[in-house]
C-alpha positions as CSV (number, residue, x, y, z in Angstrom):
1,X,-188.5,43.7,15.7
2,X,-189.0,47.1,13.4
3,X,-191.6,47.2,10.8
4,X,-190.5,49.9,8.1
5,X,-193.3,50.8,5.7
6,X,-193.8,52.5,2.3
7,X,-195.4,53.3,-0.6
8,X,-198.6,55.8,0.2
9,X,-199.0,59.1,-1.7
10,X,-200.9,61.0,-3.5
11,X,-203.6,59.5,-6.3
12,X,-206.9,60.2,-8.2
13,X,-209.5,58.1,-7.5
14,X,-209.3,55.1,-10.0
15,X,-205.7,54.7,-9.1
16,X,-203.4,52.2,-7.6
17,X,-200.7,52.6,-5.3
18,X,-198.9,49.3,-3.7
19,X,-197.9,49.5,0.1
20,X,-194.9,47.5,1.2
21,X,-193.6,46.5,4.7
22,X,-190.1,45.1,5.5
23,X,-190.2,43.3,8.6
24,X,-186.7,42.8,10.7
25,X,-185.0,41.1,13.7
26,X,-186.2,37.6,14.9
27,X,-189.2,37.0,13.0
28,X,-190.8,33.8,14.2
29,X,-192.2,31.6,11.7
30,X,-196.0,31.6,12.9
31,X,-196.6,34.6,12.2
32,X,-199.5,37.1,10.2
33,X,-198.5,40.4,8.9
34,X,-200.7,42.7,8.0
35,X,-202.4,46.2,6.9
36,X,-204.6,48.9,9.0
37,X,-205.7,52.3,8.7
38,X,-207.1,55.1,10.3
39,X,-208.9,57.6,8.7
40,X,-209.1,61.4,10.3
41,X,-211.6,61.2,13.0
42,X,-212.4,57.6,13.1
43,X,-210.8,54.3,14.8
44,X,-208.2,52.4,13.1
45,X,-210.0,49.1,11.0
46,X,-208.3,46.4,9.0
47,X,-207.9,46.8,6.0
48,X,-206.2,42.7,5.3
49,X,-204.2,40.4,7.3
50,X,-202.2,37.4,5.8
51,X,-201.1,34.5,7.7
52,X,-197.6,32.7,7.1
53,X,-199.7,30.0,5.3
54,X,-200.7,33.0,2.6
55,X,-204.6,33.2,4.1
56,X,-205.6,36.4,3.1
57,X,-208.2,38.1,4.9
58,X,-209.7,41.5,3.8
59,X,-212.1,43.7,5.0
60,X,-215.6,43.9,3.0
61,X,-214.6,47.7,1.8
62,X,-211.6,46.4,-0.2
63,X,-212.5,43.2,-1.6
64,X,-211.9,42.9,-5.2
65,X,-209.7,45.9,-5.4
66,X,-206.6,45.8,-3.0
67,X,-204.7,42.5,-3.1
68,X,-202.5,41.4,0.1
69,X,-199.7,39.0,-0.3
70,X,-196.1,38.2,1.3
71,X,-192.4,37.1,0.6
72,X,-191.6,35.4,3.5
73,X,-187.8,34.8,2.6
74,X,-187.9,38.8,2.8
75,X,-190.2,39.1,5.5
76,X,-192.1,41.2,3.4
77,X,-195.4,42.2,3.1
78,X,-197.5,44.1,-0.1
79,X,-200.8,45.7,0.0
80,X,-201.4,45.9,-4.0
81,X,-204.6,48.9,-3.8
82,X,-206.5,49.1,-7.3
83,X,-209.2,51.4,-8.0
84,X,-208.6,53.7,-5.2
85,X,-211.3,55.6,-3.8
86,X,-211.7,58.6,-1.9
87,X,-212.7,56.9,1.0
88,X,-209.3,54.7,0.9
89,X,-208.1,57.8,1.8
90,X,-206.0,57.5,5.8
91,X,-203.0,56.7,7.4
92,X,-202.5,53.3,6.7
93,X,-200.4,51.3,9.1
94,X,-198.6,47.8,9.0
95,X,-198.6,45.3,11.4
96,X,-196.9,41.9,12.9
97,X,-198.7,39.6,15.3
98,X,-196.4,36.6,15.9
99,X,-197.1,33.3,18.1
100,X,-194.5,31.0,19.9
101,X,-194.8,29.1,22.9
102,X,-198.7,30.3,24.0
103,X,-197.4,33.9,23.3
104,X,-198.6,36.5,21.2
105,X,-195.9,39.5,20.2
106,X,-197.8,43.0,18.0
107,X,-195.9,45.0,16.5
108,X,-196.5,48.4,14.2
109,X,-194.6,50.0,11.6
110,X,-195.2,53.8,11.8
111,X,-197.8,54.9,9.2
112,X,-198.0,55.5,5.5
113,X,-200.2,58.7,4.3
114,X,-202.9,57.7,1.6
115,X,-204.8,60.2,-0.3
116,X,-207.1,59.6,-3.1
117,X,-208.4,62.5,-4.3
118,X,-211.7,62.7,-6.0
């Protein structure tokens, strides 16, 4: 399984940028895909998962601005970020956590530079 993501850059604050990530090989059909970051100097937090049932989940720092959602027939999954703040600003990573047969399978795309700048 490879994750390839894309989409960061650079924005002022008050911007948007959308984050994609294009899951490949043998996806498993319970499955949640997902978006994380890690800022310089601090742990890497979730930023929003969604499930293969489209549950989103979002951390309290981004709800109401970044939207998470999925096309599963491209094993695909967006992180739509709206009003952008400095503190957005990391290396955002995306990530696959699959389920079959009492197993779980995590994987991670290589990260995607964010920078809002003030």
């Amino acid at each position: 399984v490879q994750l390839q993501a894309s989409g960061g850059g650079l924005v002022q604050a008050g911007g948007s940028l959308r984050l994609s990530c294009a899951a490949s090989g043998s996806i498993f059909s319970v499955n949640v895909m997902g978006w994380y970051r890690q800022a310089a100097g601090k742990q890497r937090e979730l930023v929003a998962t969604i499930d293969s049932s489209d549950n989103p989940v979002y951390a309290d720092s981004v709800k109401g601005r970044f939207t998470i959602f999925r096309d599963n027939g491209k094993n695909t999954v967006y992180l739509q970020m709206n009003s952008l703040k400095p503190e957005d600003t990391a290396v955002y990573y995306c990530n696959l956590l699959m389920f079959r047969l009492g197993q779980r399978y995590n994987y991670w795309g290589q990260g995607t530079q964010v920078t809002v700048s003030s």
